[in-house]
N, C-alpha and C positions, 0 to 999 in steps of 0.2 A: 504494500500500500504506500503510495506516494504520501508527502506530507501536505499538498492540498485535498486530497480526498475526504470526503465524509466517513465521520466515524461509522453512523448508522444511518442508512436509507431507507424506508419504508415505502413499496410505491402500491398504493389499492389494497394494505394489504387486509384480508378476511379470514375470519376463524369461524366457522359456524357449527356447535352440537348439536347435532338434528336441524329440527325444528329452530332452534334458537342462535342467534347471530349474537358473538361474542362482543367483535368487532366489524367494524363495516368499510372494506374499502379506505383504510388510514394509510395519508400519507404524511411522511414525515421523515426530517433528515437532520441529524445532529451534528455539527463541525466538528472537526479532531480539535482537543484541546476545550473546549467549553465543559461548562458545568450545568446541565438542561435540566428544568425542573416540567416533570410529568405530573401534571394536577390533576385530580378530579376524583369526587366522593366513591366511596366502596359499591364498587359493583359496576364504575363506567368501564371498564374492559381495563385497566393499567396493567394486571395483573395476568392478564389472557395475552398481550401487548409485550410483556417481559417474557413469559415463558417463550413464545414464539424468536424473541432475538437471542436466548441463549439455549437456542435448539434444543428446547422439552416439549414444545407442539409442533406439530407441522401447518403450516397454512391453508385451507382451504381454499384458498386465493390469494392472489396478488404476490408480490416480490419482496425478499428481506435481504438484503447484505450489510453485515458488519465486520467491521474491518476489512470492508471488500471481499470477505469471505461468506457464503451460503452456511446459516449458522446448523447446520444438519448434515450435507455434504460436505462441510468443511470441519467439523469438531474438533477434528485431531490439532489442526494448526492451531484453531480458533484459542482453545481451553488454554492453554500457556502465556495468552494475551489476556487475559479475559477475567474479570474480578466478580463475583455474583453473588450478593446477599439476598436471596429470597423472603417474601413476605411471612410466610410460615415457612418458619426454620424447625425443623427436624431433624434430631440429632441421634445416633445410636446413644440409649442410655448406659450401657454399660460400660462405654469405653471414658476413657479419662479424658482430661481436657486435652493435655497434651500430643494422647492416643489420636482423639479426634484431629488435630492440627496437623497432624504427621500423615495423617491417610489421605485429608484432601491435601495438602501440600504433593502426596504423589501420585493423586488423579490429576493438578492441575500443569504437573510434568516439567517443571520452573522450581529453580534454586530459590529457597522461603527465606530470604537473607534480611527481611522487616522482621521474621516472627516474634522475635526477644526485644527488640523496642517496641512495637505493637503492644504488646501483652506489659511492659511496663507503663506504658501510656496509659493505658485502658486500665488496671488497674486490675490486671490479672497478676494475682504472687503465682509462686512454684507450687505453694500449696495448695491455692484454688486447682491448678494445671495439674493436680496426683489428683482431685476426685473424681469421681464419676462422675458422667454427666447427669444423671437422674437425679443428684444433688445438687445441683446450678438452680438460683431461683430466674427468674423471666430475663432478668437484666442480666444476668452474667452468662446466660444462652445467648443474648443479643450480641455480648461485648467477642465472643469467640466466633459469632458468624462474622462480627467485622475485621476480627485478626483476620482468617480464612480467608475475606473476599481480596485482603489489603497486603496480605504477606507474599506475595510470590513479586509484588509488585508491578502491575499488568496493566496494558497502555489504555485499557477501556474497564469503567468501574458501572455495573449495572445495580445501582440498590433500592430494595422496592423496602420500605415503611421503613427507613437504616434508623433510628430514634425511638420504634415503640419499645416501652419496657427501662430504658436508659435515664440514671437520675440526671438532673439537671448540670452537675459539674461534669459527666461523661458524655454528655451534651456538646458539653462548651469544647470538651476535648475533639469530637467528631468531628466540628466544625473549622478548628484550626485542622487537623488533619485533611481537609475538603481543601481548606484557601492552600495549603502546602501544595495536592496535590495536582488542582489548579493552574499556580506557581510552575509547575513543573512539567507543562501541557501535556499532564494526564488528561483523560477525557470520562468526566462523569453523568451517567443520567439518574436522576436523583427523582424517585416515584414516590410518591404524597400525599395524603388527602388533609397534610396538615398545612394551612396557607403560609404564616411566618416562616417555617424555618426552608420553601420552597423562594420565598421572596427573598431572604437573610442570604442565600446561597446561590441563588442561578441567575445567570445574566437572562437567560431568553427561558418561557416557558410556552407546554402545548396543555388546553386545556379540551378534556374529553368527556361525553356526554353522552352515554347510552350505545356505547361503542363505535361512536362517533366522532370526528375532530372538531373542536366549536374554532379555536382558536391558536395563530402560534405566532408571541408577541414578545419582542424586548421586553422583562418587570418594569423598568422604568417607562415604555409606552404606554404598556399597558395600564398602569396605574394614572397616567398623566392624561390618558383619556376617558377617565372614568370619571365619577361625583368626586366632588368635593365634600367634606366632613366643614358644615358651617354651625354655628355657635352661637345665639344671641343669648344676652341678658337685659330683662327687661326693666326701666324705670319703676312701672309700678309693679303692686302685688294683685291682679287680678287671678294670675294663674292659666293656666290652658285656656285656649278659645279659637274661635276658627280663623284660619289662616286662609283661607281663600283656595290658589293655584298648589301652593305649599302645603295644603293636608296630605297632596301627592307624593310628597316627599318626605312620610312616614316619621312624623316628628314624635319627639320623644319628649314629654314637661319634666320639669323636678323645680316645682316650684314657679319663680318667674323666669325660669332658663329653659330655653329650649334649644335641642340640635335635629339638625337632618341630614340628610344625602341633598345635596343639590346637582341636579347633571349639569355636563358642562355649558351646554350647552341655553340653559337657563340662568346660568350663572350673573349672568350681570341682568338681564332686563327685568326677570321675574324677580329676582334678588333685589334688584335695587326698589321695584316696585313695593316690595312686602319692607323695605325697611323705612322707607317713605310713610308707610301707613304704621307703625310699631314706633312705639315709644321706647328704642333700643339703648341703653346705657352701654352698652359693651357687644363686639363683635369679632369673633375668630372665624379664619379660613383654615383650614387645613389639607394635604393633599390625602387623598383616600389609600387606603394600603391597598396591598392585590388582594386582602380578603372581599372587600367591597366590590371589587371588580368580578372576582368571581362569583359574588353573588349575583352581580348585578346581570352577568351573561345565563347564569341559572335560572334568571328569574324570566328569561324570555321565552316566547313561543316558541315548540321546537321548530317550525318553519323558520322563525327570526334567526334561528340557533343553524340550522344546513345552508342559509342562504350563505354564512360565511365561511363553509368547511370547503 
């Protein structure tokens, strides 16, 4: 693979169980070297989407290549490049942590030369690493799936929910581990249904929708064309009342303060109209996080939602 090539391409692709369509004709193409955040609630295909690029499904349809490799007829090359934290990690209980580190270490056919700083990062001792796994509680299953996916040290990182289960300071560790790897133009696809730490991390995101693709947008586009988070506080103390064009925009009282989403595109005429009429003592703007924005694409007709896939 050359180094302008796409890490992962996706062209139409489809996975359908019977009856039922996993995903639909997704396309989608990850740069070598980015950090891409795969958004969307439990159950839009992410996870039918991952299996498919790290050759555990086969495709019903359409085309996958990563690392310019056919992630099925290619597995042999692929797996030595290739990092994968799956969503549900299943682990042999009886082997020890270490046991376990050692066996995928030599299914992934790559010198594990991270394994011993990994595992002091994360906040694995020797003596976590002698028990069995059947004694690991959630977090410390999570913490040895991401030694695993990070130890052979592999040019494409595929991790689907890498944070459930992990305390807050093994968190913060991931994350510098992510900007490192980044640094380093590793190439990460980072799969999520949690919006901050998908914003906090990835320059560009694809957001999907019933095995569908709604959108695939810079975070900072994305967010910058979404509502604004606006803020009044009012002179008097009447308290909530109606706001006219603005009840549209799902306001929230406490008291004489009230906030809402304003689209952008309302932002000054309608905005400036309702403060014209409001006895405002005080008023914040704020730019919306990509939480709001994925609501705000959630919240649309699924027609609104394919016109843009």
């Amino acid at each position: 693979m050359n180094d302008t090539a796409p890490a992962i391409e996706l062209d139409a692709l489809t996975k359908s169980y019977g009856r039922r369509t996993g995903i639909d004709r997704l396309d989608l193409t990850v740069r070598a070297g980015e950090v891409f955040g795969f958004l969307g609630p439990n159950g839009a295909g992410k996870t039918t989407t991952i299996r498919c690029l790290v050759g555990l499904l086969r495709p019903s349809g359409g085309r996958v290549r990563v690392l310019g490799l056919d992630p099925i007829a290619g597995h042999r090359e692929l797996a030595p490049r290739l990092g994968y934290l799956p969503g549900e990690l299943r682990l042999y209980p009886e082997l020890t942590g270490a046991q376990t580190l050692r066996l995928l270490g030599d299914l992934q056919g790559r010198p594990t030369l991270r394994r011993a700083e990994l595992c002091e990062r994360l906040g694995l001792t020797g003596t976590d690493l002698a028990r069995p796994v059947r004694e690991y509680s959630r977090g410390m299953k999570q913490k040895l799936g991401l030694v695993q996916a990070l130890q052979h040290d592999p040019e494409l990182l595929v991790l689907d929910e890498p944070t459930e289960g992990l305390d807050p300071l093994v968190q913060e560790t991931f994350f510098s581990l992510l900007s490192e790897l980044s640094a380093a133009g590793r190439t990460v696809l980072l799969s999520s249904h949690v919006v901050p730490e998908v914003q906090r991390a990835c320059g560009r995101v694809a957001i999907v929708r019933g095995g569908r693709l709604v959108t695939v947008e810079a975070v900072a586009a994305l967010r910058e064309a979404r509502a604004r988070r606006v803020r009044l506080v009012l002179a008097d103390r009447l308290g909530a009342r109606a706001l006219g064009r603005a009840d549209g925009w799902s306001p929230q009282w406490q008291g004489n303060e009230v906030r809402f989403l304003v689209p952008p595109d309302e932002l000054v005429g309608a905005l400036r109209e309702l403060l014209a009429a409001l006895p405002v003592r005080d008023l914040s703007v704020e730019e919306a996080g990509l939480d709001e924005a994925f609501l705000d694409l959630y919240r649309r007709p699924v027609e609104a939602v394919e016109a843009r896939s």
